[in-house]
C-alpha positions as a Markdown table, in Angstrom:
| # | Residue | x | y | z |
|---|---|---|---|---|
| 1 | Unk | 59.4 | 120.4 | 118.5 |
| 2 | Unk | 59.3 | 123.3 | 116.2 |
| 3 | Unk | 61.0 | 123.8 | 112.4 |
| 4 | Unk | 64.3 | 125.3 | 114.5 |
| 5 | Unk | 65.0 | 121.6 | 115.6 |
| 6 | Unk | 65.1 | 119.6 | 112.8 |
| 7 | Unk | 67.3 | 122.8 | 111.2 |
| 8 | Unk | 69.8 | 122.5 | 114.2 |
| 9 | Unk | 69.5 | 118.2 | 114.0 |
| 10 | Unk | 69.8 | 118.3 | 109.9 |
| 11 | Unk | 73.0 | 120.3 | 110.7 |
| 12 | Unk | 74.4 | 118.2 | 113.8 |
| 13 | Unk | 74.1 | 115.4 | 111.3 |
| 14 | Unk | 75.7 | 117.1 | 108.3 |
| 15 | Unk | 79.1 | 118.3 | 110.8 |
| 16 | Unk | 79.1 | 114.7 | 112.3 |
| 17 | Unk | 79.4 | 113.2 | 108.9 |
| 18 | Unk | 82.0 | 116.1 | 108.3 |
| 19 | Unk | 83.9 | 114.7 | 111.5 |
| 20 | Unk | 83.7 | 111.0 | 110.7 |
| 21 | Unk | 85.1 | 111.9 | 107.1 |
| 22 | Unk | 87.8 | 113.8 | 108.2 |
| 23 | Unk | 88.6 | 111.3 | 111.0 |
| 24 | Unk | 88.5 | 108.6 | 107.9 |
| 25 | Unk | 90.8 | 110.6 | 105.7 |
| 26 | Unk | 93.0 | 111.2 | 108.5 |
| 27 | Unk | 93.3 | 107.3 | 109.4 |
| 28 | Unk | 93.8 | 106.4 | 105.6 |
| 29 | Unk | 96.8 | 109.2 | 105.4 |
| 30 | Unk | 98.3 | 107.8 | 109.2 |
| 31 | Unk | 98.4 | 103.8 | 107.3 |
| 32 | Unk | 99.8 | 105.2 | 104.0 |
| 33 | Unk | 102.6 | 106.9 | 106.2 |
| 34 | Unk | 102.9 | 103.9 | 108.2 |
| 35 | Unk | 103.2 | 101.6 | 105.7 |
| 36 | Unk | 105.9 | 103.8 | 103.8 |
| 37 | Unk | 108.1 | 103.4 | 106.8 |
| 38 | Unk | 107.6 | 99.9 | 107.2 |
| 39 | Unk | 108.3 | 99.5 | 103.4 |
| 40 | Unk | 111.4 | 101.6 | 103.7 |
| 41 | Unk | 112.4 | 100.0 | 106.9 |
| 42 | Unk | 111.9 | 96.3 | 105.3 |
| 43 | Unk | 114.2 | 97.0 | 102.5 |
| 44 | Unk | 116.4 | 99.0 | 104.3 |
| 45 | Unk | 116.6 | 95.1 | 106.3 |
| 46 | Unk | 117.0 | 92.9 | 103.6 |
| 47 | Unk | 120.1 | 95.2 | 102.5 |
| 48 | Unk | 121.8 | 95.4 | 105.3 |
| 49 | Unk | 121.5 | 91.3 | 105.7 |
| 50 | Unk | 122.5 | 91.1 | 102.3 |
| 51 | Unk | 126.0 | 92.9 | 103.2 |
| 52 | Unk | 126.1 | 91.0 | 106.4 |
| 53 | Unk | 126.0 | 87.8 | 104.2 |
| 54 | Unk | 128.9 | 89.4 | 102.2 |
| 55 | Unk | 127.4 | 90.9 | 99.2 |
| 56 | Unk | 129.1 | 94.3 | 98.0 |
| 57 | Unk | 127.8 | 97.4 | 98.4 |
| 58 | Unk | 124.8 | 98.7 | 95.7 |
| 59 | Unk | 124.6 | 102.0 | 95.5 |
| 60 | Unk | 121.7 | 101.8 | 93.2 |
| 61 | Unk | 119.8 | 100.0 | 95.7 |
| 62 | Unk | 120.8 | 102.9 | 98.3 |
| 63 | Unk | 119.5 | 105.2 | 95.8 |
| 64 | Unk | 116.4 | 103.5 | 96.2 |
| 65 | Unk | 116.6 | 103.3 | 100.2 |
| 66 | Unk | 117.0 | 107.2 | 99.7 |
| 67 | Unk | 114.0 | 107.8 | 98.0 |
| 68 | Unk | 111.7 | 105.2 | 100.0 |
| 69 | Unk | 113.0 | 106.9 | 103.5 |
| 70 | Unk | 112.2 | 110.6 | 101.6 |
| 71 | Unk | 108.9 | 109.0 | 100.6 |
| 72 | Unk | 108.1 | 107.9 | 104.1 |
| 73 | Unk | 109.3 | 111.5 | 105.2 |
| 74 | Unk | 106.9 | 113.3 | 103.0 |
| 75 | Unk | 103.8 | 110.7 | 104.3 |
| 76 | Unk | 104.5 | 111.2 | 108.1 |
| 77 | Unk | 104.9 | 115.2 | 108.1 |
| 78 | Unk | 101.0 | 115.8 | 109.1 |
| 79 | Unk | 101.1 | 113.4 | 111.7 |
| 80 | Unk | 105.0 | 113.5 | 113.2 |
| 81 | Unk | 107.2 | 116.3 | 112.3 |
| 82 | Unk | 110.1 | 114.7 | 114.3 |
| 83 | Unk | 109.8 | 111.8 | 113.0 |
| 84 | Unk | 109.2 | 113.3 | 109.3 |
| 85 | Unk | 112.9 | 115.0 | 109.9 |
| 86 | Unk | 114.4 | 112.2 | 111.0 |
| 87 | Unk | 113.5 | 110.0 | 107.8 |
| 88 | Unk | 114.2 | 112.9 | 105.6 |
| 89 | Unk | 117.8 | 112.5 | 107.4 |
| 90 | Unk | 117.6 | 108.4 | 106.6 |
| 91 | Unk | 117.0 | 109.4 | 103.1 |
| 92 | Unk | 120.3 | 111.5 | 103.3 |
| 93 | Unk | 122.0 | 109.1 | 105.0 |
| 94 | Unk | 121.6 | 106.6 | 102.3 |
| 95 | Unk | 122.8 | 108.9 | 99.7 |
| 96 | Unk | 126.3 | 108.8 | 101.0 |
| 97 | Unk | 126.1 | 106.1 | 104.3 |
| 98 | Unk | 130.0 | 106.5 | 104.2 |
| 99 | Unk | 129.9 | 110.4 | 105.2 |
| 100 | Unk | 127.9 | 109.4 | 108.5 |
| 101 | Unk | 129.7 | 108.5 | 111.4 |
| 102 | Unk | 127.8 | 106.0 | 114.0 |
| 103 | Unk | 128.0 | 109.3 | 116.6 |
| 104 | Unk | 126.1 | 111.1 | 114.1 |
| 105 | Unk | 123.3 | 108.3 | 113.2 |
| 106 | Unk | 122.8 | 108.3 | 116.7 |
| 107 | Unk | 122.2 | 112.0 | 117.5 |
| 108 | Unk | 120.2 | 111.8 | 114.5 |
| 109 | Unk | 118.3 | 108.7 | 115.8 |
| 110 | Unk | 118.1 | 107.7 | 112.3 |
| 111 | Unk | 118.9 | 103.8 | 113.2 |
| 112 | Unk | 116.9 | 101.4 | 111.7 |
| 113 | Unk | 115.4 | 100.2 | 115.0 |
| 114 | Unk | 114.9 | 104.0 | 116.5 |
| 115 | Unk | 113.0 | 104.7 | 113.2 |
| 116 | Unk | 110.9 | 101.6 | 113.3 |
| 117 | Unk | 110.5 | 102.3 | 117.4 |
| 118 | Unk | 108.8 | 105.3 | 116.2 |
| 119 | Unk | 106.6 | 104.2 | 113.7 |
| 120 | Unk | 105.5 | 101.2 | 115.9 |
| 121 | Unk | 104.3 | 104.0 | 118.9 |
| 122 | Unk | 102.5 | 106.3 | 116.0 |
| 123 | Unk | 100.5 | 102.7 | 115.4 |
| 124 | Unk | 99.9 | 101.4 | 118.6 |
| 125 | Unk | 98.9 | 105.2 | 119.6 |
| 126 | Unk | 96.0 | 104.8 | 117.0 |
């Protein structure tokens, strides 16, 4: 084997290591957007049972849904554009719930359970 080899396996090693990096990165950005949706999704839960066990409405709690279901939005872009609009939507949904009709949350798919749906493919897709 002459010099040209070990140039051409020094630089199969150095793009492989590039690969595995980037494949790396990608996974740790695909969990951090997963697990924004699950975190959103979870307390988007524990609200709604709270208003099934008769508390009142918080709206500063809905802020918060908002921003967790932007968050998870802004995490999920790279990897899922639909899915990216459709929390972006969740996140406008819970800035004024009572402007949404249940026709419109379901063209949207923006219900809980279509949102987690989602999420839960993306995962088991990995």
């Amino acid at each position: 084997m002459g010099p040209e080899w070990g140039f051409l396996i020094n630089g199969l090693i150095q793009v492989l290591g590039i690969i595995r990096t980037n494949r790396h990165q990608e996974r740790e950005l695909t969990d951090r957007a997963l697990i924004s949706i699950y975190a959103a999704s979870n307390e988007t839960r524990f609200y709604l049972q709270s208003l099934q066990r008769g508390k009142e409405r918080n709206l500063e709690k809905e802020n918060s849904l908002s921003h967790l279901w932007v968050n998870a939005s802004t995490c999920i872009r790279h990897f899922d554009p639909d899915l990216a609009r459709r929390c972006m939507l969740k996140g406008e949904y819970w800035k004024n719930p009572d402007q949404w009709t249940v026709a419109e949350i379901n063209d949207a798919r923006i219900g809980l359970n279509d949102v987690f749906k989602a999420a839960k493919d993306i995962l088991l897709c990995e």
